[in-house]
C-alpha positions in Angstrom: 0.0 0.0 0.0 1.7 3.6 -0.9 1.2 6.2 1.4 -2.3 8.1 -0.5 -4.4 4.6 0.1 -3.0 4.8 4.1 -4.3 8.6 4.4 -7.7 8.0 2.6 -8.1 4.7 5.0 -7.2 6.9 8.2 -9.3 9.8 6.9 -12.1 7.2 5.9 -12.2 5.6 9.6 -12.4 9.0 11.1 -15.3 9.9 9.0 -16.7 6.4 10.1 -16.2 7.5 13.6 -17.4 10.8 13.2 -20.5 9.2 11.9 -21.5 6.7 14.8 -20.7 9.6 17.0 -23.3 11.8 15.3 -26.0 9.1 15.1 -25.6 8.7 19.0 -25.7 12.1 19.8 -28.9 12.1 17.7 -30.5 9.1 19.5 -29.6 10.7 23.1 -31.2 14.3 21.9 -34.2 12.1 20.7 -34.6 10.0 23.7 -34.1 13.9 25.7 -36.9 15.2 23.3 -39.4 12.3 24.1 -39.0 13.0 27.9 -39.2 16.4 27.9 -42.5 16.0 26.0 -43.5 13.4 28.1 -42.8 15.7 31.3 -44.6 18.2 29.4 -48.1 16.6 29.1 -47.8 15.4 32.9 -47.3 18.9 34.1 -50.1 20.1 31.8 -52.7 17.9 33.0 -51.4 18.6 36.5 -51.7 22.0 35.7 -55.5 21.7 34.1 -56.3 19.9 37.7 -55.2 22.0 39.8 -57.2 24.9 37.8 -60.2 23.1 38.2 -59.6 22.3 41.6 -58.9 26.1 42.1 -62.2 26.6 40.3 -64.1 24.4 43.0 -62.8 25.6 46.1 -63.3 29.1 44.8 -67.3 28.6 43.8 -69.2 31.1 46.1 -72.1 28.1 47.3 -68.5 26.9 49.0 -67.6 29.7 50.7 -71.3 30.5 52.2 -71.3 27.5 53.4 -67.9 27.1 55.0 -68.8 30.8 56.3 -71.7 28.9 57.7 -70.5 26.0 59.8 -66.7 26.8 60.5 -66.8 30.6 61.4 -70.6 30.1 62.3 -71.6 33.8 60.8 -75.4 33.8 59.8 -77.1 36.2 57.4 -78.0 39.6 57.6 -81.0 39.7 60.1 -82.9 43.1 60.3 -84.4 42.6 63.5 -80.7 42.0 64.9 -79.6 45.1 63.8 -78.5 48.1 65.9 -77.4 51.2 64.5 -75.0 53.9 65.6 -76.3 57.3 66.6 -74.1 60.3 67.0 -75.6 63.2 69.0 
């Protein structure tokens, strides 16, 4: 073999290698990719839950009745109602 057909062969095996290097490095991004996308879709039905959970606890039927039976306030009552007179 003369010295040329040596060079091409190096230069040919480091293409080679080059090569195999890029296809992994495109595998590893594409495996990356599919996670991320996969991550994505999790955190964007947790997100649409926790809106409609927000959504629930923020209905006003909810909050008139936890006014009712935890903090035990009643409604307006007329007859209850004593006014302030300044002289």
């Amino acid at each position: 073999m003369n010295r040329s057909t040596i060079i091409l062969l190096i230069i040919l095996m480091l293409c080679s290698l080059s090569l195999v290097a890029a296809q992994q490095k495109t595998r590893s991004l594409y495996v990356a990719l599919e996670r991320a996308q996969t991550e994505e879709r999790r955190l964007n039905q947790e997100w649409l839950r926790l809106e409609y959970e927000q959504r629930n606890l923020s209905k006003s039927s909810r909050i008139t009745d936890i006014a009712r039976k935890q903090l035990k306030m009643q409604a307006i009552n007329p007859g209850r109602t004593q006014y302030v007179v300044v002289d």
